[in-house]
PAKEKOL-407342 format. One line per field, with one value per residue: residue number from 1; residue in one letter; x, y negated, z negated of N, C-alpha, C in turn. Coordinates in steps of 0.02 Angstrom, whole numbers, always signed. Layout:
N
num	(NUM|...)
residuo	(a|...)
nX	(X|...)
nY	(Y|...)
nZ	(Z|...)
caX	(X|...)
caY	(Y|...)
caZ	(Z|...)
cX	(X|...)
cY	(Y|...)
cZ	(Z|...)
END
This chain:
219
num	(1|2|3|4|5|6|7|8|9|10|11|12|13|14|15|16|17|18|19|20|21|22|23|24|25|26|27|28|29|30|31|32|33|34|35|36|37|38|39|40|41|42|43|44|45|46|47|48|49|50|51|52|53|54|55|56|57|58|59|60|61|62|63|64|65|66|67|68|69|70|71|72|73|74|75|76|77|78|79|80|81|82|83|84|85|86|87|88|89|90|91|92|93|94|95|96|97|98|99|100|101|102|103|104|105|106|107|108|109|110|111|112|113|114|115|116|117|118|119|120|121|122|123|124|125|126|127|128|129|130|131|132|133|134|135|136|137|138|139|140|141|142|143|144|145|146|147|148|149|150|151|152|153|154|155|156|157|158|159|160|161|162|163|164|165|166|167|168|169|170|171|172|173|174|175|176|177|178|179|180|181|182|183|184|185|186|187|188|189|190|191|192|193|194|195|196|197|198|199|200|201|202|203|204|205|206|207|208|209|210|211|212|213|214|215|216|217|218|219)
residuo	(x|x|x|x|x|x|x|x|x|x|x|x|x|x|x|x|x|x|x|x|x|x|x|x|x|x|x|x|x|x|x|x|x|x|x|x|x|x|x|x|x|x|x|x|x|x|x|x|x|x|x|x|x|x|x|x|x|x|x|x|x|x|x|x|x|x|x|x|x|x|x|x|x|x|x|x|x|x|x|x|x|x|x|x|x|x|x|x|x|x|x|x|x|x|x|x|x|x|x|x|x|x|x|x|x|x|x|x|x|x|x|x|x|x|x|x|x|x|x|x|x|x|x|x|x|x|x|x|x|x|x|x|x|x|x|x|x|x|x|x|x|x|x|x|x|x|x|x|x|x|x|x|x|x|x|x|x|x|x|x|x|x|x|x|x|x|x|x|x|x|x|x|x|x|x|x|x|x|x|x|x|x|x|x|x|x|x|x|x|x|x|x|x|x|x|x|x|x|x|x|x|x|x|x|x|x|x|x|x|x|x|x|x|x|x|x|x|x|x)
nX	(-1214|-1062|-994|-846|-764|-605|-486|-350|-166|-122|-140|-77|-76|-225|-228|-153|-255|-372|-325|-313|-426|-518|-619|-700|-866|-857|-900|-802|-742|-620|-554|-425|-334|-240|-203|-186|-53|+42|+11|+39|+171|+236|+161|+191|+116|+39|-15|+19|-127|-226|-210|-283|-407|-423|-407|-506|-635|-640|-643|-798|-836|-867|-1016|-1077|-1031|-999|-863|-702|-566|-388|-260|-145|-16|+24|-112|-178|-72|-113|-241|-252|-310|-442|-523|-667|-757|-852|-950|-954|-841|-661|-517|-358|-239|-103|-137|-183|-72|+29|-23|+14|+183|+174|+155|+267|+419|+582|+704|+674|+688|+626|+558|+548|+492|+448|+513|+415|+325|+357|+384|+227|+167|+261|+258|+94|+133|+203|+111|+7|+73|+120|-38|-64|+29|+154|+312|+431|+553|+656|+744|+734|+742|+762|+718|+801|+761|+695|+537|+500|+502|+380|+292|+298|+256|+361|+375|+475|+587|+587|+550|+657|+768|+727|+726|+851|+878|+799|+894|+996|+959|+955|+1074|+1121|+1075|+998|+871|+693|+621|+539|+423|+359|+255|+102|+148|+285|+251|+277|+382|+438|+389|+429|+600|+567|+557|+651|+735|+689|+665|+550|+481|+383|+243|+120|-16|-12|-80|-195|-310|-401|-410|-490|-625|-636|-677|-786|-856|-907|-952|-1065|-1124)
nY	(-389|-334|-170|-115|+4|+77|+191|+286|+351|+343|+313|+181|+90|+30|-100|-186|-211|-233|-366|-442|-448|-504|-607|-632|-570|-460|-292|-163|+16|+131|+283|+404|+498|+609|+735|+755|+695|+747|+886|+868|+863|+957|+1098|+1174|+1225|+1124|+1013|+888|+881|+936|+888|+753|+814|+833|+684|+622|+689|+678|+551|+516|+551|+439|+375|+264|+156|-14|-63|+17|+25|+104|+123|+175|+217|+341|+437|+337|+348|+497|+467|+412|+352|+355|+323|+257|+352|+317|+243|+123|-24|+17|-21|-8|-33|-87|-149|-286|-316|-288|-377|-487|-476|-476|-592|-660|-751|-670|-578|-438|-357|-233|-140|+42|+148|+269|+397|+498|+415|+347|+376|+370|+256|+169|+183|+158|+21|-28|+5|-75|-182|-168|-185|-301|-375|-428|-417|-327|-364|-268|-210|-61|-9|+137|+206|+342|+488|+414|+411|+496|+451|+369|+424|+548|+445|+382|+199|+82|+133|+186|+40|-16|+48|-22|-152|-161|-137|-227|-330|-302|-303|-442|-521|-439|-513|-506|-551|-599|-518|-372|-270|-115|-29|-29|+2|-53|-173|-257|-253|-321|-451|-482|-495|-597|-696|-720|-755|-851|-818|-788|-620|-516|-430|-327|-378|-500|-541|-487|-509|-607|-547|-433|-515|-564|-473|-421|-532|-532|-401|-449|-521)
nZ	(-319|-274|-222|-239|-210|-266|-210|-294|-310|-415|-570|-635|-542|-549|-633|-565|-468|-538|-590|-456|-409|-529|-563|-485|-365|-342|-396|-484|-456|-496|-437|-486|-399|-418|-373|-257|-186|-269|-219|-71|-112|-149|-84|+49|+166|+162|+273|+410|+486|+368|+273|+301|+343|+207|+153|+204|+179|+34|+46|+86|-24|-52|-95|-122|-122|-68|+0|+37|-43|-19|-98|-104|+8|+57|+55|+130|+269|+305|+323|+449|+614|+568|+512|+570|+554|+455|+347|+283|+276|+265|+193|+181|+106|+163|+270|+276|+220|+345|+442|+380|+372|+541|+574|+532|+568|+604|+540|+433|+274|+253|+118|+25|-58|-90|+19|+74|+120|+228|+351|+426|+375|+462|+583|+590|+556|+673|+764|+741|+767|+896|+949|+936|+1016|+958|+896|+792|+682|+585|+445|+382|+219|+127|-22|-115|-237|-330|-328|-413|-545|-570|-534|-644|-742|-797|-798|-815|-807|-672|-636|-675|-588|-440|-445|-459|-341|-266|-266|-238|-105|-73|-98|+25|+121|+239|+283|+245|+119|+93|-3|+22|-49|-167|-301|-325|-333|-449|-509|-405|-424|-548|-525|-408|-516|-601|-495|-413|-274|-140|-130|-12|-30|-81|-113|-100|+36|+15|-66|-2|+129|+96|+71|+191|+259|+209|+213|+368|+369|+304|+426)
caX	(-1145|-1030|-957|-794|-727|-525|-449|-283|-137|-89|-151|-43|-112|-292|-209|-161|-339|-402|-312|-314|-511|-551|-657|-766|-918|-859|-895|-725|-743|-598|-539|-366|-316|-166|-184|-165|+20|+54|+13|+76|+256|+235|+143|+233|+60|-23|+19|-34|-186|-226|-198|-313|-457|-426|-425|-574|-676|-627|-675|-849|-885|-888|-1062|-1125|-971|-998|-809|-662|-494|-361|-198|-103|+13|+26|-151|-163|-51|-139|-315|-225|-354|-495|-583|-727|-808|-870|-1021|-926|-774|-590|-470|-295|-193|-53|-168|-182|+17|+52|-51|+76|+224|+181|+166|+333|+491|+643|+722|+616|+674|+558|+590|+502|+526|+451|+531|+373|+270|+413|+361|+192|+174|+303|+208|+45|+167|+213|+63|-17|+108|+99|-90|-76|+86|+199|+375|+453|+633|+665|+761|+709|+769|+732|+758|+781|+756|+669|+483|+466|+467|+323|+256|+289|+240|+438|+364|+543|+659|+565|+543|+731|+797|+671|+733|+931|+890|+805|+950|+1066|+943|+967|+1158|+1137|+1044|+951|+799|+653|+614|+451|+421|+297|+217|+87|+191|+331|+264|+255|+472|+442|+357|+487|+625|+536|+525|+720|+794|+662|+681|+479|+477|+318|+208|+46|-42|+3|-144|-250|-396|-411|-422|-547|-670|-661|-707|-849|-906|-896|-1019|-1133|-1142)
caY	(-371|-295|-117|-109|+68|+88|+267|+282|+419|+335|+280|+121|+52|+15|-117|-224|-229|-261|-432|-466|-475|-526|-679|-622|-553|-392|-245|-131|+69|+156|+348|+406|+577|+630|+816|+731|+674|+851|+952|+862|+862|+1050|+1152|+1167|+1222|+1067|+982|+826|+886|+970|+799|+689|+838|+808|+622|+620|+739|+663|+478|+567|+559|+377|+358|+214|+103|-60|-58|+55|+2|+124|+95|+248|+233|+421|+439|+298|+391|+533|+471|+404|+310|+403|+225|+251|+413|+292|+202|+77|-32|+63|-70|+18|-80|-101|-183|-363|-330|-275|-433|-553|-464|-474|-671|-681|-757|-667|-520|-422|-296|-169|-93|+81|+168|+337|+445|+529|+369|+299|+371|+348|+180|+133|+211|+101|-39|-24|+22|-130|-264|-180|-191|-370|-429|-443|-398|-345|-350|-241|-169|-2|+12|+196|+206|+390|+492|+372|+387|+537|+411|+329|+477|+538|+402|+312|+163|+69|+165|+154|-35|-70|+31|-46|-222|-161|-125|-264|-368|-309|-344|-545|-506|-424|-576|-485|-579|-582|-447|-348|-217|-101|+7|-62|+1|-103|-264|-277|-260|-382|-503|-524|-519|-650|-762|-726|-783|-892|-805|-739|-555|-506|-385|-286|-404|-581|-550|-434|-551|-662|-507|-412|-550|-577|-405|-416|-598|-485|-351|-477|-563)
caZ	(-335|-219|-248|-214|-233|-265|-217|-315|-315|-480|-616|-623|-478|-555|-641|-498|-405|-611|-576|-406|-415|-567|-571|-418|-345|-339|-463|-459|-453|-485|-444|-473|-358|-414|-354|-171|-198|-304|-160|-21|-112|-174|-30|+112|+197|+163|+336|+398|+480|+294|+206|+348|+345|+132|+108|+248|+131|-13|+56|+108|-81|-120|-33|-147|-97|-3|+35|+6|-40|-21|-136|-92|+66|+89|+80|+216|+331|+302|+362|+508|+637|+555|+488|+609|+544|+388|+376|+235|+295|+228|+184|+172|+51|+189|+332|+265|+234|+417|+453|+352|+409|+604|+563|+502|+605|+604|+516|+380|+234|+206|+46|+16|-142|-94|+77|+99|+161|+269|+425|+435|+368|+508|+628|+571|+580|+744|+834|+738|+802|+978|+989|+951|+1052|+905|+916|+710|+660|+536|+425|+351|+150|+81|-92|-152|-287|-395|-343|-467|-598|-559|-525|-710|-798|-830|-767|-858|-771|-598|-628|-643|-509|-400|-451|-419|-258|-214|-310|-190|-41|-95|-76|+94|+187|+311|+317|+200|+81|+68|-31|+55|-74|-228|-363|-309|-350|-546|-509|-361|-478|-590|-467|-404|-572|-618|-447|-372|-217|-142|-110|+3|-75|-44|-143|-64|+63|+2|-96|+71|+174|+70|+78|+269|+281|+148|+263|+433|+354|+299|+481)
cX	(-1118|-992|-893|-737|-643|-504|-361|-253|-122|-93|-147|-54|-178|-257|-193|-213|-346|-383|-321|-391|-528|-569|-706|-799|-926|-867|-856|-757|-683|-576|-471|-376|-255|-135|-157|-101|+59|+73|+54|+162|+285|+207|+145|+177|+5|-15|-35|-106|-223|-242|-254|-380|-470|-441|-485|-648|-694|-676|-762|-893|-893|-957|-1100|-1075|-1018|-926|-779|-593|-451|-295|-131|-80|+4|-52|-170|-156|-88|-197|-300|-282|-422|-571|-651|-785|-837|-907|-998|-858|-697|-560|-388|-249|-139|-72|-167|-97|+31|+38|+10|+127|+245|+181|+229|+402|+575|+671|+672|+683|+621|+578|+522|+544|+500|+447|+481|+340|+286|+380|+291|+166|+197|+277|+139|+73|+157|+160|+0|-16|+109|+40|-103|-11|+119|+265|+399|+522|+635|+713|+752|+748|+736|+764|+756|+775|+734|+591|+455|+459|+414|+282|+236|+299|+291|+444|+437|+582|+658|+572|+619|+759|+782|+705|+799|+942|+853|+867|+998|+1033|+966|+1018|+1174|+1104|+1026|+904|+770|+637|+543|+452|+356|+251|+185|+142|+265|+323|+255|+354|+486|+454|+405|+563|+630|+545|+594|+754|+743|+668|+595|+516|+414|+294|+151|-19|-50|-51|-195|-328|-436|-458|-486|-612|-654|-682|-783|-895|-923|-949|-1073|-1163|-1181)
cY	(-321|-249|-110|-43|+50|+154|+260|+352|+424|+296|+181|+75|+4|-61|-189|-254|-263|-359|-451|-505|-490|-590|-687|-577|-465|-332|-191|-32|+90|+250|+361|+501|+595|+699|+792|+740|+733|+876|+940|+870|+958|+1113|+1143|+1164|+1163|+997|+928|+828|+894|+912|+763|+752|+814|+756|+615|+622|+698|+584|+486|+544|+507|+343|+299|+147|+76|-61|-6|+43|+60|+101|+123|+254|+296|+453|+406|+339|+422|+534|+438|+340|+321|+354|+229|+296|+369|+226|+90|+49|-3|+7|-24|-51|-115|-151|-265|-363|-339|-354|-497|-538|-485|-553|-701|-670|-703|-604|-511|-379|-267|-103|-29|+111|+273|+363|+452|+464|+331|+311|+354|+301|+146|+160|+158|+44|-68|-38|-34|-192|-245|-186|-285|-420|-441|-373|-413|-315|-337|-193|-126|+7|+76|+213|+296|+412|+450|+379|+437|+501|+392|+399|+526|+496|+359|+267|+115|+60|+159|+63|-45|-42|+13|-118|-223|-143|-187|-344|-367|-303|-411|-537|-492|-480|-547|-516|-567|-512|-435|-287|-184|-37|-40|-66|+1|-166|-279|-300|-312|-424|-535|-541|-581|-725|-759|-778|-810|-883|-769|-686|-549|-442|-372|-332|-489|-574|-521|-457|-564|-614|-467|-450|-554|-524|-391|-488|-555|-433|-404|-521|-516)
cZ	(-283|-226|-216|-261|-224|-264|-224|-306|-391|-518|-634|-570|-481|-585|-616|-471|-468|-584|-542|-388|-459|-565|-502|-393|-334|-395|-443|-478|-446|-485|-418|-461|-359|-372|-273|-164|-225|-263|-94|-37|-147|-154|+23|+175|+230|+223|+352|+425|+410|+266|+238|+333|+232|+97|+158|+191|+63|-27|+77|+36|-102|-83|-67|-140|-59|+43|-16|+12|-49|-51|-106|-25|+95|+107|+150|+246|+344|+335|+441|+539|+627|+524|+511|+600|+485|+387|+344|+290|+252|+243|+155|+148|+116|+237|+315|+276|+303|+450|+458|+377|+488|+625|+556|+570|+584|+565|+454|+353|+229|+155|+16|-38|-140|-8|+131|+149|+225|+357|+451|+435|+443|+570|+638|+599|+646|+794|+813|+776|+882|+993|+975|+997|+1011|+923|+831|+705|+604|+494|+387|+286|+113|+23|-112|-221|-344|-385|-393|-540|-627|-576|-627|-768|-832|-794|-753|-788|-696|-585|-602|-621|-453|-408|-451|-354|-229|-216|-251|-108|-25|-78|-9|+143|+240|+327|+243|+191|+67|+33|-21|+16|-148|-297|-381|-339|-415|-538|-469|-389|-539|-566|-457|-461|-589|-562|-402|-295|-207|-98|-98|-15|-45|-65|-123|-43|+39|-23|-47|+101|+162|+95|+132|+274|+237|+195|+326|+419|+346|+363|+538)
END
């Protein structure tokens, strides 16, 4: 059986993976770190070295992992290109995305729901599609003031302004719509099933991707 650790910011997240893998080879570990997300939005001190020496440390402790899935964009950022200090492969929730994205013809939405993750993410992005020759049209959607929802627990209220914003993406015709954080796609998902329109999600690739990375260790 194959351990597959999950490091969450939030609760709500475990949820997701619960489905995504269920019915295979993997046995799921999850740990939710909320103090991470806390601190970075409530001590001014806690700078991004601070955060990358933190989730480093932090990732340090899952030493019985075969892999490690990261959920948590901001963490992401945070550990930056740091993948290599770790004996286990780190699967950052966003990397299969970036993947599907850099595949895709023609204008993008990218719909982010919390500020904080915007730049780094897009950063990732970027320096993804330039190390493979990809060229991404995009348009940047920052939703404010709503990821404290999530954050305390009014999943509701997060859901459906999450699903009036991407309501009035469909209206703006820019291109396909992605929504680039996990606890986006439950609002995606129905979105999705009202107006038969697909919204890309963190979750589209992510099974696939896992397992090539779980075949790749075993070769």
């Amino acid at each position: 059986m194959i351990r597959l650790h999950c490091l969450h910011a939030h609760p709500s997240n475990m949820s997701y993976i619960e489905d995504i893998f269920r019915d295979t080879a993997f046995e799921l570990h999850h740990t939710v770190d909320s103090s991470f997300m806390e601190r970075a939005k409530q001590d001014p001190a806690f700078d991004h070295y601070k955060q990358q020496t933190y989730a480093i440390n932090r990732l340090m402790q899952e030493r019985k992992a075969d892999i490690i899935l990261l959920t948590c964009t901001q963490y992401i950022a945070a550990m930056g290109d740091q993948q290599h200090l770790f004996k286990q492969p780190i699967v950052p929730i966003d990397e299969p995305l970036f993947e599907l994205i850099c595949e895709k013809k023609g204008p993008l939405q990218l719909v982010f729901s919390n500020p904080d993750t915007v730049e780094g993410t897009m950063y990732r992005l970027y320096s993804y599609a330039q190390k493979r020759g990809k060229q991404i049209e995009a348009d940047i959607v920052v939703m404010e003031d709503v990821f404290h929802l999530c954050l305390n627990g009014d999943m509701q209220a997060y859901e459906d302004r999450i699903k009036e914003q991407l309501r009035r993406c469909m209206k703006q015709k820019n291109g396909d719509i992605c929504v680039m954080q996990l606890s986006m796609v439950h609002a995606a998902q129905q979105v999705e099933r009202e107006t038969g329109v697909s919204i890309i999600h963190p979750l589209f690739p992510l099974r696939s991707f896992v397992h090539q990375k779980i075949t790749a260790l075993k070769e």
